[in-house]
C-alpha positions as CSV (number, residue, x, y, z in Angstrom):
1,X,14.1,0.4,4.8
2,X,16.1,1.5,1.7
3,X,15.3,4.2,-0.5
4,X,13.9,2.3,-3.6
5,X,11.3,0.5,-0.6
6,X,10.4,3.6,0.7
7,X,9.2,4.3,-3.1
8,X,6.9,1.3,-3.3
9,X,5.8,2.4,0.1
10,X,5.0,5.9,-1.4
11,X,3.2,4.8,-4.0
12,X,1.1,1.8,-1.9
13,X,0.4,4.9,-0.2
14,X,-1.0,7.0,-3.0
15,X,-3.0,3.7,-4.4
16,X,-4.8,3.7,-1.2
17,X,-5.8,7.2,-1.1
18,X,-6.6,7.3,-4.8
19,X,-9.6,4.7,-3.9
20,X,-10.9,7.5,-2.1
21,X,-12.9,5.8,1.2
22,X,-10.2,4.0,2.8
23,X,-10.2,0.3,3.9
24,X,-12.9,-0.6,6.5
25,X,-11.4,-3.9,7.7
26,X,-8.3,-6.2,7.9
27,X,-9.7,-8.3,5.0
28,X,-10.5,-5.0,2.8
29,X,-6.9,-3.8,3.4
30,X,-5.6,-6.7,2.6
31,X,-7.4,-7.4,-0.5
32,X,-6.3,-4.2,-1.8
33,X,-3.1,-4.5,-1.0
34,X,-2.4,-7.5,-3.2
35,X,-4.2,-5.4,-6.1
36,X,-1.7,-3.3,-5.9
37,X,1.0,-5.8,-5.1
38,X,0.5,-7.4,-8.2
39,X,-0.5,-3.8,-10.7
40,X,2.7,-2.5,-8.9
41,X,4.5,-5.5,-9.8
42,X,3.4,-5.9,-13.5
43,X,4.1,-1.7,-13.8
44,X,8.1,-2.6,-12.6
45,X,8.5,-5.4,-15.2
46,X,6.7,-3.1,-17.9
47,X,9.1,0.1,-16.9
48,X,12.6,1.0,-18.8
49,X,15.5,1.8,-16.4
50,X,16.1,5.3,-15.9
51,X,18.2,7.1,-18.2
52,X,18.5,10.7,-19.2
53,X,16.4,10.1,-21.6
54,X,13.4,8.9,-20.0
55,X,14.0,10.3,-16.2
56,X,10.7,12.5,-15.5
57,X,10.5,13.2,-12.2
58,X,12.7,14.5,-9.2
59,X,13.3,11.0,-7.9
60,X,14.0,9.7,-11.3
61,X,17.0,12.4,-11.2
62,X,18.0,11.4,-7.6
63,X,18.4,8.0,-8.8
64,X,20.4,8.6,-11.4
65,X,22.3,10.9,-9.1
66,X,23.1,7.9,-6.4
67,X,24.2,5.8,-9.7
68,X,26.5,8.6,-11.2
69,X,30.2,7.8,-11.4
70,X,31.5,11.2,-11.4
71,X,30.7,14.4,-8.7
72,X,30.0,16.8,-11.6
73,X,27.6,14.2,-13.1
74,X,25.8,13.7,-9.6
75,X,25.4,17.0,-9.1
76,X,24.1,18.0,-12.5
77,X,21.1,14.9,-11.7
78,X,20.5,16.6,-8.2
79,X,20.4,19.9,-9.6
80,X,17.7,18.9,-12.5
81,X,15.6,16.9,-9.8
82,X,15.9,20.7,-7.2
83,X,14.6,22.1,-10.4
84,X,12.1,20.0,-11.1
85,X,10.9,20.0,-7.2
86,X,11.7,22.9,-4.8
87,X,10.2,21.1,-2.0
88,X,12.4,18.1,-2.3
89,X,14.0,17.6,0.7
90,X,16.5,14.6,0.0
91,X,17.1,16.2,-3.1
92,X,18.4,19.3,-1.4
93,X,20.2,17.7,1.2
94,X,22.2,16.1,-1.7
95,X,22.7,19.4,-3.0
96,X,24.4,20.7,-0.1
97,X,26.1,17.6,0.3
98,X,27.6,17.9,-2.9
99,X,28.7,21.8,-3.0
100,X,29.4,22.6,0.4
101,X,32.8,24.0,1.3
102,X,33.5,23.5,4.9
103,X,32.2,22.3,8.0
104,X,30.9,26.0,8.9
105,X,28.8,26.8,5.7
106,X,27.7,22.6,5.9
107,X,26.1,23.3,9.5
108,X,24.7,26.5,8.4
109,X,22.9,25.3,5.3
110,X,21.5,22.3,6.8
111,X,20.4,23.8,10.1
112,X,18.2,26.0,7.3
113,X,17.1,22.9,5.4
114,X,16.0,21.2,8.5
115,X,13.7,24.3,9.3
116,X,12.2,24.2,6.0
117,X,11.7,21.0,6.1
118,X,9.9,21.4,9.6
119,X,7.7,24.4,7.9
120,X,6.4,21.4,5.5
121,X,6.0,18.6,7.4
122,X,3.8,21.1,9.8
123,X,1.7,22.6,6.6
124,X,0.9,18.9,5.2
125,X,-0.6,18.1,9.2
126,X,2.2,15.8,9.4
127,X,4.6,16.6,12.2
128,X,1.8,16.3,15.5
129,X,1.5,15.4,18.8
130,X,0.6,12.0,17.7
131,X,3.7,11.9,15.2
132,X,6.2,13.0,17.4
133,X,8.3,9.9,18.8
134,X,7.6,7.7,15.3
135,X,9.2,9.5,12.2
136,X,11.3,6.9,11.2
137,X,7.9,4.5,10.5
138,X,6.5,7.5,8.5
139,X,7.7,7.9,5.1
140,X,7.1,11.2,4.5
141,X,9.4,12.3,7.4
142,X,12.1,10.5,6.5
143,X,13.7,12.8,4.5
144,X,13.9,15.3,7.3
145,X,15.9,13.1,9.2
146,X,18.3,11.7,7.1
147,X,18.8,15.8,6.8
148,X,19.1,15.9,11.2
149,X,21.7,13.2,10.9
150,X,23.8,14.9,8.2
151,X,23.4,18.0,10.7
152,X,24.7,16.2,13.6
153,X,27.5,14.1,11.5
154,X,28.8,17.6,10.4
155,X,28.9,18.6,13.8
156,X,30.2,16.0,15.6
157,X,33.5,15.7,12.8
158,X,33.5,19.3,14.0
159,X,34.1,18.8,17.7
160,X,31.0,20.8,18.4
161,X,30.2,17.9,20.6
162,X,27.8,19.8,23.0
163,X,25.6,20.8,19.7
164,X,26.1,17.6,18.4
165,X,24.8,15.8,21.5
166,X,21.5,18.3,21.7
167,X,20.9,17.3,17.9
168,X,21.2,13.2,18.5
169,X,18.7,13.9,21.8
170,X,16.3,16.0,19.5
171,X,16.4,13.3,16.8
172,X,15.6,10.5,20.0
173,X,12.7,12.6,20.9
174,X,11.5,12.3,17.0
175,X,12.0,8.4,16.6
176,X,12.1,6.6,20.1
177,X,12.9,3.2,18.5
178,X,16.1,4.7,17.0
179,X,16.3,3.4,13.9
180,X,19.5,5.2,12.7
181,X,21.4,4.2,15.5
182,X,21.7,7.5,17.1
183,X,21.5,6.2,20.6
184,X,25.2,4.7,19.8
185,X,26.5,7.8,18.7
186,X,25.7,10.0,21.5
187,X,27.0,7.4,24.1
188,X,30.3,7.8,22.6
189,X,29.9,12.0,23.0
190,X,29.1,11.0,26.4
191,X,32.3,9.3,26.6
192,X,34.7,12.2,24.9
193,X,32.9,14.6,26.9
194,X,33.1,12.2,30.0
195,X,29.0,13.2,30.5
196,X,28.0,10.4,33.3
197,X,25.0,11.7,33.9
198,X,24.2,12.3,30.5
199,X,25.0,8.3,29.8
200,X,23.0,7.1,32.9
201,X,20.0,8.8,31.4
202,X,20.8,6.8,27.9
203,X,21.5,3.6,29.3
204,X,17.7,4.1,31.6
205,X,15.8,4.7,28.2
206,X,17.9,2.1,26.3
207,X,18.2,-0.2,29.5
208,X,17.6,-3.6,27.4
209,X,20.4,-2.9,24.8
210,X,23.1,-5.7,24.5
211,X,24.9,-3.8,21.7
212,X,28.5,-3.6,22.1
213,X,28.7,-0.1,20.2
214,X,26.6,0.8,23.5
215,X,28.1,-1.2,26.0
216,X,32.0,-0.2,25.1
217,X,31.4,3.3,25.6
218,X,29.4,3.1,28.4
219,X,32.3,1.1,30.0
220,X,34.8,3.4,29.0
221,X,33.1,6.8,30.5
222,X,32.9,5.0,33.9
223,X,36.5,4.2,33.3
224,X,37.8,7.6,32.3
225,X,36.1,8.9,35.5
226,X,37.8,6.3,37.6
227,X,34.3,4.8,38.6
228,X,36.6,1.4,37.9
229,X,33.6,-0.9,39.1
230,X,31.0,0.7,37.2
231,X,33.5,0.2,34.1
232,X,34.2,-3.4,34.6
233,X,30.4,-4.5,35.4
234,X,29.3,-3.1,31.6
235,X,32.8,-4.7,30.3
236,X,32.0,-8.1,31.3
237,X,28.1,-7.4,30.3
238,X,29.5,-6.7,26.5
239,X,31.2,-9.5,27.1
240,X,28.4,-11.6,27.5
241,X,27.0,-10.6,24.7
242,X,30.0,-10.5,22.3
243,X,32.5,-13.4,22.1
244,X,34.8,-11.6,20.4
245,X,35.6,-8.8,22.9
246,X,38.3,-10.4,24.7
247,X,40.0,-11.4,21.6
248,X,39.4,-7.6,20.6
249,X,41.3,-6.2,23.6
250,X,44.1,-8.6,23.6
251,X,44.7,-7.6,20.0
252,X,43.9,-3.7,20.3
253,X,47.2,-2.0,19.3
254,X,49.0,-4.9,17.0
255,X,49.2,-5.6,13.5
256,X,46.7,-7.6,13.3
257,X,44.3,-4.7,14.9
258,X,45.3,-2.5,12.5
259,X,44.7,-5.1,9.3
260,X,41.3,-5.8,10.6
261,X,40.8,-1.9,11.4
262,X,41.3,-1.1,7.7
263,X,39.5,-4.7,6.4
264,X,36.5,-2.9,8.1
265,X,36.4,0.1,6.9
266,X,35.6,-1.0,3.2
267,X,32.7,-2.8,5.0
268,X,29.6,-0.7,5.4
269,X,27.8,-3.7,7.4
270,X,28.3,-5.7,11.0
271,X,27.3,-8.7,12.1
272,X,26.0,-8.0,15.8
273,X,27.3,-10.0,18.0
274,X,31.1,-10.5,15.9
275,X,34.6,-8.5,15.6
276,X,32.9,-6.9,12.5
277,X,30.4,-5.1,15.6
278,X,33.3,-3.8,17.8
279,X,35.1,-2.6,14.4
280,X,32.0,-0.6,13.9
281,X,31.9,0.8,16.7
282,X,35.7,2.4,16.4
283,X,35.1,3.3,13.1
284,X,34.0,7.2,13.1
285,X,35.2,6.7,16.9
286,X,38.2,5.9,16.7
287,X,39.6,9.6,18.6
288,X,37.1,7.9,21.4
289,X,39.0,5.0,22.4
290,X,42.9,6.0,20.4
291,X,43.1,8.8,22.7
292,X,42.9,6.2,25.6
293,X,44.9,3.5,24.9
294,X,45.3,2.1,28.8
295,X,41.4,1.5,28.7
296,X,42.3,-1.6,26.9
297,X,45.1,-2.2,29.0
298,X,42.9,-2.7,32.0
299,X,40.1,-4.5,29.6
300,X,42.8,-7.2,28.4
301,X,43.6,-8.1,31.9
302,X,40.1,-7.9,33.6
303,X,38.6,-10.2,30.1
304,X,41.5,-12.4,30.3
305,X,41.1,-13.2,34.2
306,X,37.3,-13.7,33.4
307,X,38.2,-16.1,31.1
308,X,40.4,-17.7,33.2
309,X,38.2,-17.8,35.8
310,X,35.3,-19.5,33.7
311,X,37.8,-22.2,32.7
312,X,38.5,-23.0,36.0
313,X,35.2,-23.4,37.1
314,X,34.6,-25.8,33.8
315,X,37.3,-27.7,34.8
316,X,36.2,-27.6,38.7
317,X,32.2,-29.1,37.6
């Protein structure tokens, strides 16, 4: 969910509660709902984009932020909208974002962000028992962890992998159904840090994932620990579920790797499944799998023999 939905979801949200008794059945809700649907609606075609001369609010400064062409101007619009709201979290984060130095102050600042932001969520009865496990599907928590993936980002680019690691397990705990992907990013700290044990326990929670940003690594820890028929049983499983592996491996290391390699990286979307899906998994990994170029040595061969061996049996039947 993008930003701009989470702001029709925010104000559906405030609708609601300004009715003051809220919905007693399916067909109340519902009823309500297209109400404001269609005020919602008629208030969007009504409204002026947001300028500097109109902006009002915090968000209407964020949003001019995320549209701003130049640093200085972004960070005069985040500034204004910090102003404007102290307890803005996503306008903070941007903040920091936008005049921190190096990786040391970046951890620092957001580690105290993220405890603030904690201190809120807990004041507003938010962050609960019953909360725990579902922040993504809350809007009001979002902001805190886009502000826990920045944290973790900033310390994985800083090798502080261990740290890193206990911040993508804390953020599991907080959204069980992932939603940010964290569960591929701490399989491939699992796979620098050559944490088995660590990865078994990922792969039980996530046990029906076909991804191959989950599946590669996975392999490649098994592989790294010489645990050869561990590695080749996930291989052949990502595999399965990607086409294009084989083709990946057998091209890993040319020119036309390293075309495709930068292709992708002006891409900020996959198609699961596809090329573009192993691409994004080396991107932001690529220190992961460079580092061990004979992985894909061994994968071209045991994919290519597979493949071989599946022709064989076509031709047999």
């Amino acid at each position: 969910m993008s930003k701009p939905t989470e702001k029709v979801f925010k104000a559906m949200e405030e609708y609601i509660a300004s009715l003051g008794n809220p919905p007693q059945s399916v067909e109340e809700l519902q009823k309500i709902l297209e109400e404001f649907q269609e005020k919602y609606n008629s208030e969007v075609l009504e409204r002026e984009p947001v300028t500097e001369e109109n902006a009002e609010t915090a968000d209407d400064y964020l949003e001019l932020a995320d549209k701003a062409k130049t640093k200085k101007k972004a960070l005069q619009y985040v500034t204004k909208a910090c102003e404007l709201d102290a307890n803005n979290i996503d306008a903070q984060s941007q903040y920091i974002d936008l005049t921190v130095k190096n990786g040391v102050e970046a951890a620092e600042r957001y580690k105290k962000l993220l405890v603030k932001a904690e201190e809120q969520l807990k004041t507003a009865g938010i962050w609960t028992k019953n909360t725990v496990g579902d922040f993504w599907g809350i809007i009001e928590t979002r902001p805190y962890m886009r502000v826990y993936l920045s944290y973790m980002e900033v310390l994985k680019t800083d090798c502080r992998l261990t740290q890193a690691a206990d911040a993508c397990k804390e953020i599991l705990k907080l959204n069980t159904n992932d939603n940010l992907g964290i569960r591929y990013e701490l399989m491939h700290i699992y796979a620098v840090t050559e944490d088995v044990k660590g990865a078994e326990r990922l792969f039980k929670k996530y046990r029906s994932e076909t991804s191959t940003q989950f599946l590669m690594p996975f392999s490649l820890i098994y592989y790294k620990v010489g645990n050869e028929k561990k590695a080749e049983e996930f291989l052949k499983k990502a595999a399965e579920y990607n086409s294009d592996l084989a083709k990946f491996f057998r091209i890993f290391g040319t020119a036309e790797f390293r075309m495709q390699m930068a292709e992708s990286m002006s891409v900020s979307y996959y198609s699961p499944g596809t090329m573009s899906e192993i691409f994004a998994a080396i991107n932001g990994n690529d220190d992961v799998y460079l580092n061990t170029p004979t992985f894909f040595e061994w994968g071209k061969k045991l994919l290519k023999d597979r493949r071989g061996r599946k022709a064989k049996n076509s031709d047999t039947k």
